[in-house]
ROROLO-216932 format. One record per residue (C-alpha): residue in one letter; x, y, z. Coordinates in steps of 0.2 Angstrom, whole numbers, plus 2048, in hexadecimal, padded with zeros to 3 digits. Layout:
<fibas>
+--------+-----+-----+-----+
: residu :   X :   Y :   Z :
+--------+-----+-----+-----+
:      A :   X :   Y :   Z :
...
+--------+-----+-----+-----+
</fibas>
This chain:
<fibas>
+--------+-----+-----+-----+
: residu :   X :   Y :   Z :
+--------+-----+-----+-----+
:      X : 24E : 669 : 388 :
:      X : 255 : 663 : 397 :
:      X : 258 : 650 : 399 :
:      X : 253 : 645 : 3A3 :
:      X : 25A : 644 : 3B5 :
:      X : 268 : 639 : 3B9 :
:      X : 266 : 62D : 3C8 :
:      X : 279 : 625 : 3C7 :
:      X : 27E : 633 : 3D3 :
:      X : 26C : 631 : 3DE :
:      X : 26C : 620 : 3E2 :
:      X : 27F : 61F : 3E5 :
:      X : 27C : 62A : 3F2 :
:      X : 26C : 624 : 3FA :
:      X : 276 : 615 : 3FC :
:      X : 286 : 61C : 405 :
:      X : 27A : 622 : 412 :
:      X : 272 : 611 : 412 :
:      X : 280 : 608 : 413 :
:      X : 287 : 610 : 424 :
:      X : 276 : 604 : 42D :
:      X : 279 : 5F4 : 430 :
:      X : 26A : 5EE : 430 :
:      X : 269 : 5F2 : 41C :
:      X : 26B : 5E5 : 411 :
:      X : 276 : 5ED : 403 :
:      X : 26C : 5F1 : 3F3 :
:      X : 26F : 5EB : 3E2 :
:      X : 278 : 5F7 : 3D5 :
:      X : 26C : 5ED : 3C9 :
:      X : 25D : 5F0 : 3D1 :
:      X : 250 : 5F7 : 3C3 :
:      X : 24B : 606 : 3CE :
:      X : 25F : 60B : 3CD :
:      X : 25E : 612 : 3B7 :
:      X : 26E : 619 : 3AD :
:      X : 270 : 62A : 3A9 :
:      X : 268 : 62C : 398 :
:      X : 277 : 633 : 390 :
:      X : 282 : 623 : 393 :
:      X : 28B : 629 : 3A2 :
:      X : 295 : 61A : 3A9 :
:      X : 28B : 612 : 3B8 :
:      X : 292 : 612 : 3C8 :
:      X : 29D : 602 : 3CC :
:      X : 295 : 5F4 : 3D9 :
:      X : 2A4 : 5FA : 3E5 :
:      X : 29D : 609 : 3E8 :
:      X : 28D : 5FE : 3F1 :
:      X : 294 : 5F0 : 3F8 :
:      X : 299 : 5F4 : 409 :
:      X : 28D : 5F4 : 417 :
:      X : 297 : 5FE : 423 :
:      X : 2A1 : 60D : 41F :
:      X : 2AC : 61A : 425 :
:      X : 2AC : 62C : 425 :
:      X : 2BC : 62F : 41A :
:      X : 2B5 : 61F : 411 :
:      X : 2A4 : 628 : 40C :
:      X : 2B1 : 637 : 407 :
:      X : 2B9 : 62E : 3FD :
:      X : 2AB : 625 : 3F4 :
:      X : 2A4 : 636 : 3F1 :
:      X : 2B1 : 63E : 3E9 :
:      X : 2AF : 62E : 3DF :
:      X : 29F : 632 : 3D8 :
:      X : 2A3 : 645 : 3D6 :
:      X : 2B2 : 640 : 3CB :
:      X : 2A4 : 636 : 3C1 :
:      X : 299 : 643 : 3BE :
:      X : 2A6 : 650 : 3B7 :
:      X : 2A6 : 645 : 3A8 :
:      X : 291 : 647 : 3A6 :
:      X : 28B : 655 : 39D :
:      X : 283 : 662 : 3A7 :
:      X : 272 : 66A : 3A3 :
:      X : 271 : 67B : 3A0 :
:      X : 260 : 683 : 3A7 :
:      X : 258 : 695 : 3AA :
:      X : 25D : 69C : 3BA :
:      X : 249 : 6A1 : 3BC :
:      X : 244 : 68D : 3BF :
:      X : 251 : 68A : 3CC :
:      X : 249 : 689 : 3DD :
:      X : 255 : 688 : 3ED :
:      X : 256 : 67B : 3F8 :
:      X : 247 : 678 : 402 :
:      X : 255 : 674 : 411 :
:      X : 261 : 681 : 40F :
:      X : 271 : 67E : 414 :
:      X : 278 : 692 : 416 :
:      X : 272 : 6A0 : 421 :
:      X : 271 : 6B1 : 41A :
:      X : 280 : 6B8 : 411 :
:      X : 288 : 6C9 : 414 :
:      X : 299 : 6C4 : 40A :
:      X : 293 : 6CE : 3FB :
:      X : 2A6 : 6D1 : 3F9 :
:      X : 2A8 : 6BF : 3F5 :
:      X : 297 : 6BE : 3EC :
:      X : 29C : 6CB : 3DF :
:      X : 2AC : 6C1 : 3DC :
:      X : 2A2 : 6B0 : 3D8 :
:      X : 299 : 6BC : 3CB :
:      X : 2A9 : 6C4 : 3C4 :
:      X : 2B0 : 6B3 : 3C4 :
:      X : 2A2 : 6AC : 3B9 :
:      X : 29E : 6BB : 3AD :
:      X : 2B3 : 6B9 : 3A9 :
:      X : 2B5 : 6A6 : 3A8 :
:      X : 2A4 : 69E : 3A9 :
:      X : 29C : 692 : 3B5 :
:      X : 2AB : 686 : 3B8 :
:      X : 2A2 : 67A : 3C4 :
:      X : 290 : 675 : 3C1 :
:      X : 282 : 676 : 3CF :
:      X : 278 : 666 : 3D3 :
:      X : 265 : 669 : 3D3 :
:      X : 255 : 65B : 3D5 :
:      X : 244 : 65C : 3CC :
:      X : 237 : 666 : 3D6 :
:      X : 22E : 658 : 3DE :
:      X : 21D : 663 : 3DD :
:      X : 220 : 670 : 3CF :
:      X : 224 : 667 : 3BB :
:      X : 231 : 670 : 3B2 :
:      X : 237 : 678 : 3C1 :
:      X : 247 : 673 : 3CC :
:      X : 24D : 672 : 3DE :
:      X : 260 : 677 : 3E1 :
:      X : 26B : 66B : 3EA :
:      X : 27A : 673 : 3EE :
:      X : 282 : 684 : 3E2 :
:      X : 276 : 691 : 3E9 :
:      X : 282 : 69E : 3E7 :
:      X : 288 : 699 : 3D6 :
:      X : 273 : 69B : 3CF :
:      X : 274 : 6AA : 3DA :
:      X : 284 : 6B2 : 3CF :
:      X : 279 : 6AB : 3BF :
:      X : 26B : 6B4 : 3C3 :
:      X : 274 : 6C2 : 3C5 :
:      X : 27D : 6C2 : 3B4 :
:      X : 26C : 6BC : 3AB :
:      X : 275 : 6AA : 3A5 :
:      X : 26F : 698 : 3A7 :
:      X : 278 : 690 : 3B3 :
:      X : 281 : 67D : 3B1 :
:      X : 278 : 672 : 3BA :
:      X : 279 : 65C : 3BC :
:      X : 266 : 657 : 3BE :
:      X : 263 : 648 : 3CB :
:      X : 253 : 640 : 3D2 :
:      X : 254 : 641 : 3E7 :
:      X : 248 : 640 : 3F3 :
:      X : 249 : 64C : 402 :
:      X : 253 : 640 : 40C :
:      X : 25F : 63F : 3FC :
:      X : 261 : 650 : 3F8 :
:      X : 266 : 653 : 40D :
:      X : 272 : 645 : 40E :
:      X : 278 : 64B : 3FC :
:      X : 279 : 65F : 402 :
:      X : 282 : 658 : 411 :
:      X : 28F : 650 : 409 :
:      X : 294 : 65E : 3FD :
:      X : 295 : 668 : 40D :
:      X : 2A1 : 65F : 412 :
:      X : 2AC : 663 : 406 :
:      X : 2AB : 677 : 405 :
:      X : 2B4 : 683 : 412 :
:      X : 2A8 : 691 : 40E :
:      X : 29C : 68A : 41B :
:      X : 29E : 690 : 42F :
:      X : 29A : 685 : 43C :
:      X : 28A : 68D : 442 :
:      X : 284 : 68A : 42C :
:      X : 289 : 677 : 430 :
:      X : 282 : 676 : 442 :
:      X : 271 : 67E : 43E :
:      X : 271 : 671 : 42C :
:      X : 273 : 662 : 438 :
:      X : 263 : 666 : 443 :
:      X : 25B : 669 : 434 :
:      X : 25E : 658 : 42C :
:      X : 25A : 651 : 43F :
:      X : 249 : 65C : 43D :
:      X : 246 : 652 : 42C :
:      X : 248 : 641 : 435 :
:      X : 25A : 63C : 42F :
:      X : 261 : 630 : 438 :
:      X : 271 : 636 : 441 :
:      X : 27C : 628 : 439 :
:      X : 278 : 632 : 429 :
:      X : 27C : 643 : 42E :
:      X : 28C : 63F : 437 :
:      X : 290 : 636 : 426 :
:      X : 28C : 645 : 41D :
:      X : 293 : 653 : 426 :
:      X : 2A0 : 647 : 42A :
:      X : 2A3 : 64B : 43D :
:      X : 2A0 : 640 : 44C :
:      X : 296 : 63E : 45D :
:      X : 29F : 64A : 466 :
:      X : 29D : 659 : 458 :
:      X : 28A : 654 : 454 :
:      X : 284 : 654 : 467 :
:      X : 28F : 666 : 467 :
:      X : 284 : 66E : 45B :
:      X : 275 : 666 : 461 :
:      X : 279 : 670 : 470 :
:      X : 27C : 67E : 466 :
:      X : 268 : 67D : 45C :
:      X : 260 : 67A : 46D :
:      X : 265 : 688 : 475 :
:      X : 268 : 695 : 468 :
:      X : 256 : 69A : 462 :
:      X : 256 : 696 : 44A :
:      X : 252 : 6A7 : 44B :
:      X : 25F : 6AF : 454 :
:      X : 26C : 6A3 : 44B :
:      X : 266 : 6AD : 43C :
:      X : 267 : 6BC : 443 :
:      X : 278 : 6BC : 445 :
:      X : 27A : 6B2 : 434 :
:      X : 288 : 6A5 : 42F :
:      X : 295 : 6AD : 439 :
:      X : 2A3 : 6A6 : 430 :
:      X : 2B1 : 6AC : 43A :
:      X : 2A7 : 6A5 : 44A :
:      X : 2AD : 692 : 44E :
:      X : 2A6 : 686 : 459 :
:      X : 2AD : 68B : 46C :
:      X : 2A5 : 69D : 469 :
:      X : 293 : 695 : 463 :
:      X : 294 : 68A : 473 :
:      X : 299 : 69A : 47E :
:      X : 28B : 6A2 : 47A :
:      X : 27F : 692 : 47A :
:      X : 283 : 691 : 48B :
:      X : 283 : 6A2 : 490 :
:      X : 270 : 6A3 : 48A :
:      X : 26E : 691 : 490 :
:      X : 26E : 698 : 4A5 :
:      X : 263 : 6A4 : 49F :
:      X : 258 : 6A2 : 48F :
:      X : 24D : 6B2 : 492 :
:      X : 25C : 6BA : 48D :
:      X : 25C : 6B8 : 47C :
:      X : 24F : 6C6 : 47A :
:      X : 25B : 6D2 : 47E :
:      X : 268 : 6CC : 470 :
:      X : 25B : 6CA : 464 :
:      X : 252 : 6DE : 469 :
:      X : 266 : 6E2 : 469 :
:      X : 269 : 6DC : 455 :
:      X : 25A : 6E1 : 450 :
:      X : 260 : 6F4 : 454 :
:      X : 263 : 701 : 445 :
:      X : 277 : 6FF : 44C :
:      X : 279 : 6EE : 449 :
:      X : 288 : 6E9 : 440 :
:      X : 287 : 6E4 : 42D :
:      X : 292 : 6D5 : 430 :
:      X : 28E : 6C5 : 436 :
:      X : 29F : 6C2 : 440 :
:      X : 299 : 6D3 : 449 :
:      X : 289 : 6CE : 44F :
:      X : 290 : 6C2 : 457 :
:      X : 29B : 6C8 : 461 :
:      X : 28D : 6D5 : 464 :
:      X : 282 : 6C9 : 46A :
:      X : 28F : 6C1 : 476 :
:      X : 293 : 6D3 : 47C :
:      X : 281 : 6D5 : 481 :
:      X : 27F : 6C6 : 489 :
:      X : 28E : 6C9 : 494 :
:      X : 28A : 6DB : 496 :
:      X : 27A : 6D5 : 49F :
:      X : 283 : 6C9 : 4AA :
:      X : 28C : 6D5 : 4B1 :
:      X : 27C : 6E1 : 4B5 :
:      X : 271 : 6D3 : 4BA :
:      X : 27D : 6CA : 4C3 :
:      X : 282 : 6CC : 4D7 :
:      X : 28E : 6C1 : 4DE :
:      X : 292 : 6C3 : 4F3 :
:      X : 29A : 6BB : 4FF :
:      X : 293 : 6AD : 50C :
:      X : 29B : 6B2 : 51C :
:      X : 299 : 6AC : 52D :
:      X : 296 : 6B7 : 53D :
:      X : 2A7 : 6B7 : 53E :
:      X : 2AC : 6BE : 52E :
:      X : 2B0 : 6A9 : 527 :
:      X : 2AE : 6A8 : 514 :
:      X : 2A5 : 698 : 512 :
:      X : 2A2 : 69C : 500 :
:      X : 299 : 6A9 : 4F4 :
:      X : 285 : 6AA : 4ED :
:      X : 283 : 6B1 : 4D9 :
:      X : 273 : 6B9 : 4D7 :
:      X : 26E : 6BB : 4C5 :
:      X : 25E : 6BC : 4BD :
:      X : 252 : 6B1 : 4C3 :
:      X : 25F : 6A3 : 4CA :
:      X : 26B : 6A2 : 4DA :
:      X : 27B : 69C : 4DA :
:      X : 283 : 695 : 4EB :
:      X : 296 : 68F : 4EA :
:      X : 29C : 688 : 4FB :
:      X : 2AE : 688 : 4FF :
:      X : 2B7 : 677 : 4FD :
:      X : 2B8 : 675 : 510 :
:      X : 2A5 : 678 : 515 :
:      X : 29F : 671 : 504 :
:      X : 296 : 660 : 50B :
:      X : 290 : 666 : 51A :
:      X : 287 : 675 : 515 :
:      X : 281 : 66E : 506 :
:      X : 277 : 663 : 511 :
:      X : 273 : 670 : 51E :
:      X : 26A : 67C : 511 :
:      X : 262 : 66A : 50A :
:      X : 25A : 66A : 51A :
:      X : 255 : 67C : 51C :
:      X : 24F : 680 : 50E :
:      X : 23C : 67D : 512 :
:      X : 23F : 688 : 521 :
:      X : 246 : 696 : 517 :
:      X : 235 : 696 : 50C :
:      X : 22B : 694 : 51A :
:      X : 233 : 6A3 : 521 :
:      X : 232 : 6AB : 50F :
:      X : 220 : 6A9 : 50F :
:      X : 21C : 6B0 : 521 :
:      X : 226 : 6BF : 51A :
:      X : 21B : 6C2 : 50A :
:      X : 20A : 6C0 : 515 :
:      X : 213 : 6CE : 521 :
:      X : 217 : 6DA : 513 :
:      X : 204 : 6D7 : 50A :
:      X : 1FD : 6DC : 51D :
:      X : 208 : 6EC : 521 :
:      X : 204 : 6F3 : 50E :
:      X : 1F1 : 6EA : 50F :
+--------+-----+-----+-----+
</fibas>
């Protein structure tokens, strides 16, 4: 029978993220709400709670802390058939079966070295939500064994900030995976503090993949999948390039939907870019402004549904006022010339 879950580890973590506002009064390690672990695990030290404001490489540090803690509790061991995943998951669709089958070799030889972390279901008794070790209960369920697990009470806001900071520890994760995980904790209402805190990155990289999950439709960014070999600068290209024209991503979403469409992640990328600069160059027709007297006083891009009009540096000001001026002339000479082509096909 399982035991009880621990809330040591859960309230140690609620309070790094509440400790990063300043407006929070720091809580008390002896607060009755904050119980031992039933099987006499050492509680966490008032250090770990005393500070009201906090690093990044301090929140780190203060994790590995508690991490250290638990490898001296006693992990459950529970049926892979009761383990629900995440309800915010944190991975997009897997196509490294190669490095899936070497977790399950890995396990059947030597065992489960690392336990997962999983919470009670918050609606389902007996049953349990995983926090992060997906794959792990994925390689259990595969060999038809329990899998080790540490049982701790979170709340969804918890469980995020807790997934979070275990990301941040594991290289397995691409950007796009930790991109698309941050708009999902902003979907669920967590304060940025918290997911900067978590993900342990700064303004600069959160507004980057804020960006990136604006533009970038959920379902195209699991189209492609996690990418892993796909950093940043290539997710922004491509946020930018559908960003000047959104009705293109129908084209990259019919294009990787396609019975040709690479079994890799990486490559459906790079499909995806190619198709999006493959209609560029069809769509797009660039000339030259020139004068009467053959004076190149810059270059108009037609593409899609916008115009581009770049004036040399010379004539930049004044024609940029000039077409100011004229351009409720040129609609008015626009709309004589629709009513002229209606009467001569009327």
């Amino acid at each position: 029978m399982s035991k009880k879950p621990s809330r040591s580890i859960v309230g140690s973590f609620n309070l790094l993220s509440e400790s990063l506002r300043p407006d929070k009064e720091p809580v008390e390690p002896n607060n009755p709400s904050f119980s031992p672990a039933p099987h006499h695990t050492p509680r966490m030290p008032a250090g770990v709670v005393a500070a009201t404001e906090r690093s990044i490489s301090q929140l780190r540090e203060e994790r590995d802390q508690l991490r250290a803690r638990l490898s001296n509790m006693a992990p459950d061991e529970l049926d892979p058939a009761i383990l629900e995943p995440s309800p915010i998951p944190d991975r997009l669709p897997d196509d490294d079966q190669e490095g899936f089958n070497a977790l399950v070799d890995s396990i059947s030889a030597e065992g489960q070295k690392l336990p997962i972390q999983v919470r009670p279901h918050p609606s389902k008794p007996g049953r349990y939500q995983i926090v992060y070790g997906h794959r792990r209960w994925r390689a259990a369920q595969h060999l038809g064994v329990k899998v080790r697990a540490f049982v701790v009470a979170l709340d969804d806001r918890e469980l995020i900030i807790t997934q979070g900071l275990e990301n941040e520890s594991r290289q397995d994760l691409s950007w796009i995976e930790r991109a698309s995980f941050a708009r999902k904790m902003e979907d669920r209402r967590i304060d940025p503090r918290d997911i900067k805190g978590a993900l342990s990155i700064d303004d600069a990289e959160l507004s980057k993949m804020r960006m990136v999950t604006r533009v970038i439709s959920r379902e195209l960014i699991e189209t492609i999948g996690r990418a892993p070999k796909i950093g940043r600068p290539r997710w922004l290209n491509l946020a930018k390039a559908l960003e000047s024209d959104p009705s293109r991503e129908a084209d990259v979403r019919q294009t990787l939907s396609g019975d040709k469409a690479p079994a890799s992640s990486n490559e459906r990328f790079s499909l995806a870019m190619a198709t999006l600069q493959a209609e560029h160059l069809k769509s797009s027709d660039e000339i030259d402004l020139l004068t009467s007297k053959d004076v190149r006083i810059g270059t108009a891009s037609f593409s899609g549904s916008s115009v581009t009009i770049r004036f040399s540096k010379d004539h930049a000001a004044p024609l940029r006022e000039f077409i100011r001026s004229a351009l409720p002339e040129l609609a008015d000479a626009y709309e004589r010339q629709v009513a002229s082509n209606r009467s001569k096909n009327g």
